[in-house]
N, C-alpha and C positions, 0 to 999 in steps of 0.2 A: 186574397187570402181569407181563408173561412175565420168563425169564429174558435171553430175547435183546435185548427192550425193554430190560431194565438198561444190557443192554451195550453196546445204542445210545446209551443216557442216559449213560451212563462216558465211552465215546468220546467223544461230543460236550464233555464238560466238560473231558475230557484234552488234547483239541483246542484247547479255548479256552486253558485254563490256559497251553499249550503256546504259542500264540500269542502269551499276556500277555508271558510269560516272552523270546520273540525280538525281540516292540518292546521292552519294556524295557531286551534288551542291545544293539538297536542304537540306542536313546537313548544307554547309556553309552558303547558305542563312538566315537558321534559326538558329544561334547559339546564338544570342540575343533575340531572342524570349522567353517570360516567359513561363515555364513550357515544352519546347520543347526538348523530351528525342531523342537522333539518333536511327538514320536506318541504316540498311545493308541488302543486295540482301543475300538471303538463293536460292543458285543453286545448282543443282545436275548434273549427268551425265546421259546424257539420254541412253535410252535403245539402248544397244549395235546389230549389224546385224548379224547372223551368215554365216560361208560359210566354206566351208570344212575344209580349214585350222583353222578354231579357230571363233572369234569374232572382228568384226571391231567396231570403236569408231563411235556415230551417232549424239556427239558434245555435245552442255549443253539446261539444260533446268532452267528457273528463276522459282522457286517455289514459292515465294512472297516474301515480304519487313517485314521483321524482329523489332522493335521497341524496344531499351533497355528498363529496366525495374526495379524495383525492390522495390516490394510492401512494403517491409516491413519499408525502408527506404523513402520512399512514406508518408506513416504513420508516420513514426514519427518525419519529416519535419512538419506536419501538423500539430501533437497535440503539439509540441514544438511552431511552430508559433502562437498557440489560447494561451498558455502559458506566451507566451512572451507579444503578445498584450493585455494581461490581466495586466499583472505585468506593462506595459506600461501606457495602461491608468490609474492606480490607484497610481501611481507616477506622473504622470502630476498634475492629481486633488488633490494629497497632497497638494504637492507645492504650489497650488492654497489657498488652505486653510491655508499653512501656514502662506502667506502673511497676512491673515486677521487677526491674531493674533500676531503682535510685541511683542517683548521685550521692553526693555529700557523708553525711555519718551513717546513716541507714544502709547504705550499700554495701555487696558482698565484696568489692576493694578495701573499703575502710574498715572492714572485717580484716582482711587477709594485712593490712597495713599493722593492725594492732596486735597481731601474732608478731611480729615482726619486733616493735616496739617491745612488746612484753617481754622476747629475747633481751631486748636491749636491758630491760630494766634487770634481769635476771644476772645478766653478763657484770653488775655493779652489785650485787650477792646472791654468789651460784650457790652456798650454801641454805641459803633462807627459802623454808618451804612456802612461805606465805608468797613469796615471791612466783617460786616454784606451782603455784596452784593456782595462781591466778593466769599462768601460762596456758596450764589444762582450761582454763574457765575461758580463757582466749579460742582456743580451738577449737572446744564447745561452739560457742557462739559462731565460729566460722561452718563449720558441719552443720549446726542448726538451722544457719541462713539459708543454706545452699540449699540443701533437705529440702526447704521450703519454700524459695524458688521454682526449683525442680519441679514441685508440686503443682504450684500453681500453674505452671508451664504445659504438666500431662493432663490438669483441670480446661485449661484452653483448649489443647487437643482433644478432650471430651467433648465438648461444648459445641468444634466444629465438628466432629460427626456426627453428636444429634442435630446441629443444624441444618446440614447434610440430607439426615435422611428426612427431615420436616420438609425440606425443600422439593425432595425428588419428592414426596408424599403428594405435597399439592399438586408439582407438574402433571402427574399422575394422573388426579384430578381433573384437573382441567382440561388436559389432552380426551378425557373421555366425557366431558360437558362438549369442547371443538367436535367431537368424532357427530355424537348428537345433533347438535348444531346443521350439522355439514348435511345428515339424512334429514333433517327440516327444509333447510334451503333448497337442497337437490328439489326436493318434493313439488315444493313451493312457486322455484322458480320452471318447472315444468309448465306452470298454467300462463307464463307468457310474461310474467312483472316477478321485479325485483320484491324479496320481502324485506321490507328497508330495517324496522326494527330485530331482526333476526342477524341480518347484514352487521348492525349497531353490536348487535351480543359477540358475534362469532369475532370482531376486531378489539372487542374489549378483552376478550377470550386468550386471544393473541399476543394484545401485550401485555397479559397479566404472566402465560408464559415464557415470553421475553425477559421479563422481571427476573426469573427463576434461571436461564441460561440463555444465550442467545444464539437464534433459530433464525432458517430459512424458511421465507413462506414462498409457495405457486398457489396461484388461483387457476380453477379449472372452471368449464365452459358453465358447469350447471349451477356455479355458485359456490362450490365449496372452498376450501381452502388446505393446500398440503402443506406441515408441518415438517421441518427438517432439521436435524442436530448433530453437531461437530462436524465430520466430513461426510456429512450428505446421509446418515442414517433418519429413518423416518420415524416420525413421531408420532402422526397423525394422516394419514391418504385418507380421506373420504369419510365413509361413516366409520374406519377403522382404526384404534389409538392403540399403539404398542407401551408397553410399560419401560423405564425407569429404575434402577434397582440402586439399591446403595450395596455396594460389594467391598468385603474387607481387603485390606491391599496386600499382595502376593507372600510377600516377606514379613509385615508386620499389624497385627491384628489392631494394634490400636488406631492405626489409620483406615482410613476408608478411600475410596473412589467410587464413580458411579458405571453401569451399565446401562446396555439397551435390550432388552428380549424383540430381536426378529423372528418370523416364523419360528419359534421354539427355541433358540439359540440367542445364548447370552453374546452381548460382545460387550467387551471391557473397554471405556474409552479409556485412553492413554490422557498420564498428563499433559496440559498443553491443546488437549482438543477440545474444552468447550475453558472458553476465553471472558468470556462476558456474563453476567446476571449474575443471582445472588451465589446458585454452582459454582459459577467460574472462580469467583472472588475465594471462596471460602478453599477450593481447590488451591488455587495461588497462593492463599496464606500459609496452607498447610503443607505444600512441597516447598515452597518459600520461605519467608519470614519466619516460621513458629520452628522450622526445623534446622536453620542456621544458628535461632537462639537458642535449641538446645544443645546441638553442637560447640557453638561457642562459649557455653556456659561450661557445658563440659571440660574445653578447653581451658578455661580459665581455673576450675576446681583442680583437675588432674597435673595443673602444670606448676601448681602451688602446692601442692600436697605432695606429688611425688618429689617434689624439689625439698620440700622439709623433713620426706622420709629417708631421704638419700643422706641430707646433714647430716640430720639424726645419728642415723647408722654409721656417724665416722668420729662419735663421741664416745665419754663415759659417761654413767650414771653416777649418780653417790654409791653404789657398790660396786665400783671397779667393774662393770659388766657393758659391751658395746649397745650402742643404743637403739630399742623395738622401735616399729615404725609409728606415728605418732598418728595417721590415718588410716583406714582401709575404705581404698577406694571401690565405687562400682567397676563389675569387672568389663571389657570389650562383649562386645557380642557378635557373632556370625548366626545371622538368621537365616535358613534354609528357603527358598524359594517352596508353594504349594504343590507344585508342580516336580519338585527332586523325587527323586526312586527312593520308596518306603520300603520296607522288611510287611510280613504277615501283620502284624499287630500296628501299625501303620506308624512305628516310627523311622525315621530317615535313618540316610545307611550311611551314607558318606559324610562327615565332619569336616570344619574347619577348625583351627585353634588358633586363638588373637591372644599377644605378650606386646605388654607397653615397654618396650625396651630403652627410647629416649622422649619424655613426656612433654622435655622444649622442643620436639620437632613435632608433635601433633598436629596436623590442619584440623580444623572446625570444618569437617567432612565426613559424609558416609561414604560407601564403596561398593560397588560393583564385583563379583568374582566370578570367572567362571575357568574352567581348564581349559590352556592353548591349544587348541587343535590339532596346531601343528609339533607342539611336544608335550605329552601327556604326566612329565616331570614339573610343568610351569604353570603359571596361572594368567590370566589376563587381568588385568586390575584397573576400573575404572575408576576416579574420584568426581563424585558426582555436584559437587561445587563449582567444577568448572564448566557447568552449566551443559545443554543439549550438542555442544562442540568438544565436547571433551572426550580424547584420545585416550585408549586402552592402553599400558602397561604391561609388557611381560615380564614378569617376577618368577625365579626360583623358587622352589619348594624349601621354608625356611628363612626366605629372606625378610629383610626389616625395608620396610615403604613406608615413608612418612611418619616413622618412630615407632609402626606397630612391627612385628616378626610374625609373619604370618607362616603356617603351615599345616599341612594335611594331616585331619587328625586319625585318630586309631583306625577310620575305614575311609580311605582316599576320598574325593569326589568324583560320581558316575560326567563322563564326558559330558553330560547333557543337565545337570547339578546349574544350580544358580545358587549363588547367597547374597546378602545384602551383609555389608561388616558397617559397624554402628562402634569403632572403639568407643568415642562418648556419650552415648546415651544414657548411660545407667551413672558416669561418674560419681554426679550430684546427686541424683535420687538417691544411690547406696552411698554416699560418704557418710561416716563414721569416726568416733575418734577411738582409735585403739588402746592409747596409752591412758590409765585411769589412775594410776600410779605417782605422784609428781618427783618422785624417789629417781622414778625411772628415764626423766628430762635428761639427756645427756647434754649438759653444758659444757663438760668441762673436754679439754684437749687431751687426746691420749697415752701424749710425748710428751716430755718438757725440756725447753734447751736453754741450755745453761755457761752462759759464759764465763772461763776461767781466770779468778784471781789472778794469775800469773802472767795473766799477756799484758805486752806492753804498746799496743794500738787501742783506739777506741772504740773498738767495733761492740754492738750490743744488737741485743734480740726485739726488734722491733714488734713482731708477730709472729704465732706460730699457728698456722691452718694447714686442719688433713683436709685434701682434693680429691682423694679418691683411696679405697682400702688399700693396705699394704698388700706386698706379692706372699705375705710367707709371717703375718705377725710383726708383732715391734720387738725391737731387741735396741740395744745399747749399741750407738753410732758417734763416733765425733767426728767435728769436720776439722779439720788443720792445715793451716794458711802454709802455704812451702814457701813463700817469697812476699815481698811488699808490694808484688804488683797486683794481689788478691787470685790469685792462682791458688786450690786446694785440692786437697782428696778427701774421701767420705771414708772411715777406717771402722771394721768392726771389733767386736770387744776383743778379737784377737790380736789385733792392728793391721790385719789385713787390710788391703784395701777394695773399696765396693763400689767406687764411682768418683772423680774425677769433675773441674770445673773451674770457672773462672769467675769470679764475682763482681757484678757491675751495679754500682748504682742504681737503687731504683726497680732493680730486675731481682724477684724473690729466688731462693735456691731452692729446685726442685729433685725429689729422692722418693724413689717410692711410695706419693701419694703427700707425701710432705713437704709444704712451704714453707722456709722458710724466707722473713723480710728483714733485711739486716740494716743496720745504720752506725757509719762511722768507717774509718779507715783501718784495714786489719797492718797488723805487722808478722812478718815470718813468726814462723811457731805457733802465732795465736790457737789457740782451742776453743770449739763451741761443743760443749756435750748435749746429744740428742739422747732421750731415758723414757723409757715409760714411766708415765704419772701414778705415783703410786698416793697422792693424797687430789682425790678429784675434787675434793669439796674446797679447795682453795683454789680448781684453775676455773677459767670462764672463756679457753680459745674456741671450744666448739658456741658458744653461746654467741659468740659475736660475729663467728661464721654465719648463726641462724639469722642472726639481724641485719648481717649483711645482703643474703639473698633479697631483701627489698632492691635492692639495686643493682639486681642480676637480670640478666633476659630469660624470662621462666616461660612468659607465656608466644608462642608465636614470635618471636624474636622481640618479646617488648619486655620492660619492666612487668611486675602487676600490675601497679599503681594505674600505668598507662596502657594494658591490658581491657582493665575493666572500662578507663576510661573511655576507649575507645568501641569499645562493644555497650555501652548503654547510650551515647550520643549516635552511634549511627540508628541505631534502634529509633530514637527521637529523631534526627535527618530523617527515616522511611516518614515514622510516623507525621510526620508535620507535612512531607513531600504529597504523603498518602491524602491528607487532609485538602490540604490543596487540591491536589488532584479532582477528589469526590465533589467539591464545591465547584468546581470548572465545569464539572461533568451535569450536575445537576441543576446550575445554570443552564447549560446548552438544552438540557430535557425541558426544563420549563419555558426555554425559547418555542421548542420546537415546537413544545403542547401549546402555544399560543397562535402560533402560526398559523398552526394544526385548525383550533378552534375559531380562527378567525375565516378561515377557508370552509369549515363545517357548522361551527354553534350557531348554537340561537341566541340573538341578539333580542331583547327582551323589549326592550324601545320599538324595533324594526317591525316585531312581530304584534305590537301593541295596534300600532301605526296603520299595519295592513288589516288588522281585524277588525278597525274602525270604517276602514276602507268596502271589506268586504259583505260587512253589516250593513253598509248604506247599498250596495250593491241588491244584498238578500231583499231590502226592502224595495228596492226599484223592480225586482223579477216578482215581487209579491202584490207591485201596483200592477204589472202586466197582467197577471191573473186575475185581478179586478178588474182591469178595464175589458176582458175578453169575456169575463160575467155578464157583465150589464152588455155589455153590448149583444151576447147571447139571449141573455131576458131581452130586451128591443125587441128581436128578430122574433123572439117566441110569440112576445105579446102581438105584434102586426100577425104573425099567421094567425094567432087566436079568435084575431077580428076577420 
C-alpha cells in the first residue's frame, strides 16, 4: 500500500470518527427537545483493493445518519395523549360545575326548604305582614339563586365554545405546519436518506394534534404522513391540510360543533364522532353533563315553583281575592331546526307550541320533533336523555308527553320541519317572582267547616285543604251523618243533595277539590257546615297546604329536598369519577411517553460515554495521518538523494 493509500485510509476514518463525534453532540444538544428521537452513523467497510496476495482494507465509508424509531409506540403515545386530554378536560369542567351546585345552606334545596318553612312560620300568623314579607323575601332569594346558577351554567356553555373554537384554531394550524412538513420530507427523502429531524417535527406535529381530537395516521412511501378524523375524513394528505370550522349547532346557537371543509364542502361531524382530545372532551361535556345540568336544574325550578303556583291559586289573600301566582316561570321552547322552510324575509313558517301542563311529570330532557310520515296529524317525539337508543314516540297533535301538551302552532310543521323542544331551558334563567305584594300571599283556606253545637258524637274538623279548584265556585255545603255507621250526604244550601259517602278513619272527605280530615266518631244527624271564608286573615289552611308541599313529590317523583339532593351529588359522583378517570388516563400517557423515550431518547450518560469513545478514535485516524506523513517525507527525502 502506497503512502497516499494510507492517507486515503486516515482520512476516511477521520471522516467517520469526525461524523461519530457531530451525531453524538447533537444527540446531546437535543436531548431536551420535544419529540427528538436519536441518531447514529450506520458505516460500512469500504470496498476492499486486491493484489496477489489476498485483499487490502480501503478504510470505512458513512452510509447515512440512522434515527431511532418506533411506530408503533409512536402511536400509541398519541392516541393515549388525546385520551388523556379528553378525560382532562372533562374533569376540569366538572369541577366547574360542581361548584355551582352546593350542598348544605348555600344550595338551591335549602333555598326552596325555606319557602317552605316561611309557610310554616306564616301558617302560626297569617295576618302578620312581617311574617307575610319575609315569605316574599323567601322567594326572592330562591329566584335569585336560580337566576344565578342558570347563569353561571350558560357562562360555562360560553367558555366551552370559545374553547372550541381555540381548539379547532390550533388544529388548524398545525394541520397546515403537517401539510409543510410532509412537502419538506417528500423532497428530502427523494435524495435517498431519511431526514431524521424533520421526521422528529412532523411526529411532534402529530401528537400535538392528537392532543386537540384523536386522529388516524398512514404513512406514505415518500415520507409523509396522512392525517385522518372521526370516520375517516382527511385532515391532512400530503402537502395538503383541510380546515376545521367551529359550526353553530342546528337548533340552538349557543352551542357549537365542529366541521370539516373537503374539496369545498363543509361536513358537520355528528356528536359522538370525534371521541378523544381536547374536542372530544369539550364535545362530551357539552351534549353531556352541562346539558343534563341544565335540564335538571330546570326540573328542579319548574317543579317547585309551578307546585307553589298551583297552592297559591287555591287560596285567599287578605282581600278575599284567589291567589296570583307567586312565580313566573321561563317559558318551554321549540327551536326550529336551520334547515325548516322559511317565508321571504327568512322567518320559519311552521311552529310548534309547548304548555307545562303537569310540572311533577317533567323529565330533565330535551326532545326531538318531527311529523309522522305516516300521519301528517302526529308527531314523532324523540327524548333525547335516553341516550343514541332512544325510540321515537308517536304523539297526537295536542297531546301531553312527559308533562308538556305539545301542538302545531298557527302554521303546522312542513313534512320535512325539525325542532329541538327544550321545556327547561329558560326555567331558571327567567324565573321571577310575580307576587310583590305580601297582601297578596294566599294563606288562608277558602271554605271553613264548621261543626255543629248540636251533635251528639265527637267528630271534629281536623284539617281543611283545597286539592284542586272547584267545578262551579264555593257555595255553602253541609255534610250530615244519616246513621252511626258514618254513612253521609253532602247537601246544598237548598238541602239538596250533591254527593254521597261513607266515612273511614283516616281517609279525608273528598268534594269538589275539598279535603276534608275528620277525627272522632259521628252519630246520626251530626252536621259539619262547609262556607266560604269570609274573614281570611284568621284562617291559615292554604298556608300549611304551602308548607306541606315540602313533603310532596314535586320534582321527578321525589320530594325537593331529595330532588336537589340528588342532582348535585350525582353531579359530584361524574365529577370525582371524571377525576379519576383523567389521572388513570394520564398516568398511562406518561408510561407510554417513557417507554416511548426509552425506545427513542438520548440518554445523556450513554452519549457522554461514546463521545469519549469516539474522540479517542478521531485521535487514532489523526495518528494514521501522521504516520502516512513521515512515512511520505522518508520516501521523498531517499528519492531526493
Amino acid at each position: 500500500m502506497s503512502a497516499s493509500s494510507l492517507l486515503s485510509l486516515g482520512s476516511q476514518a477521520l471522516f467517520a470518527a469526525y461524523r461519530q463525534v457531530q451525531t453524538t453532540s447533537h444527540n446531546i444538544a437535543n436531548a431536551n427537545t420535544e419529540g427528538y428521537s436519536r441518531q447514529r452513523n450506520i458505516q460500512s467497510t469500504a470496498t476492499p483493493q486486491e493484489f496477489g496476495g489476498g485483499f487490502l482494507g480501503r478504510g470505512v465509508t458513512v452510509d447515512t445518519v440512522e434515527r431511532a424509531s418506533n411506530a408503533f409506540l409512536t402511536d400509541r403515545a398519541a392516541s393515549l395523549k388525546s385520551a388523556a386530554a379528553s378525560d382532562t378536560v372533562v374533569a376540569g369542567l366538572l369541577s366547574q360545575l360542581e361548584q355551582m351546585f352546593p350542598g348544605g345552606e348555600t344550595g338551591l334545596g335549602n333555598a326552596a326548604t325555606q319557602i317552605f318553612n316561611s309557610f310554616a312560620d306564616l301558617a302560626a300568623a297569617p295576618s302578620d305582614l312581617s311574617a307575610r314579607q319575609a315569605v316574599i323575601g323567601r322567594l326572592q332569594d330562591f329566584a335569585a339563586l336560580a337566576n344565578d346558577t342558570a347563569a353561571h351554567v350558560e357562562s360555562l356553555q360560553a367558555n366551552v365554545k370559545s374553547d372550541l373554537s381555540g381548539a379547532v384554531n390550533e388544529v388548524n394550524v398545525l394541520a397546515q405546519q403537517l401539510a409543510g412538513l410532509n412537502r419538506q420530507i417528500a423532497t428530502a427523502t427523494a435524495s435517498g436518506h431519511a431526514p431524521n429531524d424533520l421526521l422528529d417535527q412532523r411526529d411532534v406535529l402529530v401528537s400535538r394534534i392528537a392532543e386537540q381530537l384523536d386522529v388516524q395516521t398512514i404513512a406514505a412511501d415518500d415520507g409523509s404522513v396522512g392525517v385522518f378524523v372521526a370516520t375517516g375524513q382527511t385532515l391532512v394528505l400530503g402537502a395538503t391540510a383541510n380546515k376545521l370550522s367551529l359550526q353553530e349547532d342546528p337548533y340552538d346557537r349557543s352551542k357549537a360543533g365542529v366541521g370539516v371543509t373537503l374539496n369545498g364542502k363543509l361536513t358537520l361531524l355528528a356528536d359522538g364522532f370525534i371521541t378523544s382530545g381536547r374536542i372530544g372532551g369539550l364535545l362530551q361535556f357539552q351534549a353531556g353533563d352541562l346539558n343534563e345540568a341544565r335540564n335538571r336544574l330546570g326540573q328542579f325550578v319548574a317543579g317547585v315553583s309551578f307546585a307553589l303556583n298551583e297552592q297559591q291559586s287555591l287560596g285567599l289573600d287578605l282581600d278575599r281575592q284567589g291567589g296570583s301566582a307567586l312565580f313566573s316561570v321561563g317559558q318551554p321552547q321549540a327551536l326550529p331546526a336551520n334547515s325548516n322552510a322559511r317565508d321571504g324575509s327568512g322567518a320559519v313558517i311552521g311552529t310548534v307550541d309547548l304548555v307545562i301542563e303537569d310540572a311533577s311529570a317533567l323529565r330533565a330532557s330535551d326532545y326531538l320533533l318531527r311529523v309522522d310520515p305516516a300521519d301528517g296529524n302526529r308527531f314523532l317525539v324523540t327524548r333525547l336523555a335516553d341516550g343514541a337508543g332512544a325510540q321515537a314516540v308517536s304523539i297526537a297533535n295536542g297531546d301531553v308527553y312527559d308533562g308538556v301538551r305539545i301542538s302545531a302552532g298557527a302554521s303546522a310543521p312542513a313534512a320535512d320541519d325539525r325542532f329541538l323542544l327544550r321545556p327547561l331551558a329558560t326555567a331558571a334563567t327567567d324565573l321571577s317572582v310575580a307576587l310583590r305584594n305580601p297582601r297578596g300571599l294566599a294563606a288562608a283556606s277558602p271554605v271553613v267547616a264548621t261543626v255543629s253545637s248540636a251533635n251528639q258524637g265527637t267528630m271534629s274538623v281536623a284539617a281543611t285543604e283545597i286539592v284542586a279548584p272547584p267545578a262551579a265556585g264555593y257555595g255553602t255545603l253541609t255534610l250530615q251523618f244519616s246513621d252511626d255507621a258514618g254513612n253521609f250526604d253532602l247537601l246544598d244550601s237548598d238541602g239538596a243533595v250533591q254527593g254521597s259517602g261513607s266515612f273511614q278513619p283516616g281517609q279525608p272527605v273528598l268534594f269538589d277539590g275539598i279535603s276534608l280530615t275528620l277525627a272522632g266518631v259521628p252519630r246520626t244527624g251530626d252536621r259539619i257546615q262547609i262556607a266560604p271564608n269570609l274573614q281570611p286573615s284568621a284562617s291559615n289552611g292554604n298556608a300549611l297546604s304551602l308548607d306541606a308541599l315540602a313533603s310532596r313529590t314535586l320534582v321527578g317523583g321525589q320530594i325537593s329536598g331529595d330532588a336537589y339532593a340528588s342532582l348535585f351529588s350525582q353531579i359530584g359522583v361524574r365529577s370525582q369519577g371524571a377525576t379519576i378517570a383523567a389521572d388513570s388516563a394520564s398516568t398511562a400517557f406518561n408510561r407510554a411517553t417513557e417507554q416511548l423515550s426509552g425506545e427513542t431518547g438520548v440518554n445523556v450518560d450513554e452519549e457522554v460515554a461514546r463521545l469519549i469513545q469516539y474522540q479517542q478514535g478521531y485521535q487514532a485516524a489523526a495518528k494514521i495521518l501522521q504516520t502516512a506523513q513521515t512515512l511520505l517525507d522518508s520516501v521523498i527525502s531517499m528519492v531526493g538523494r
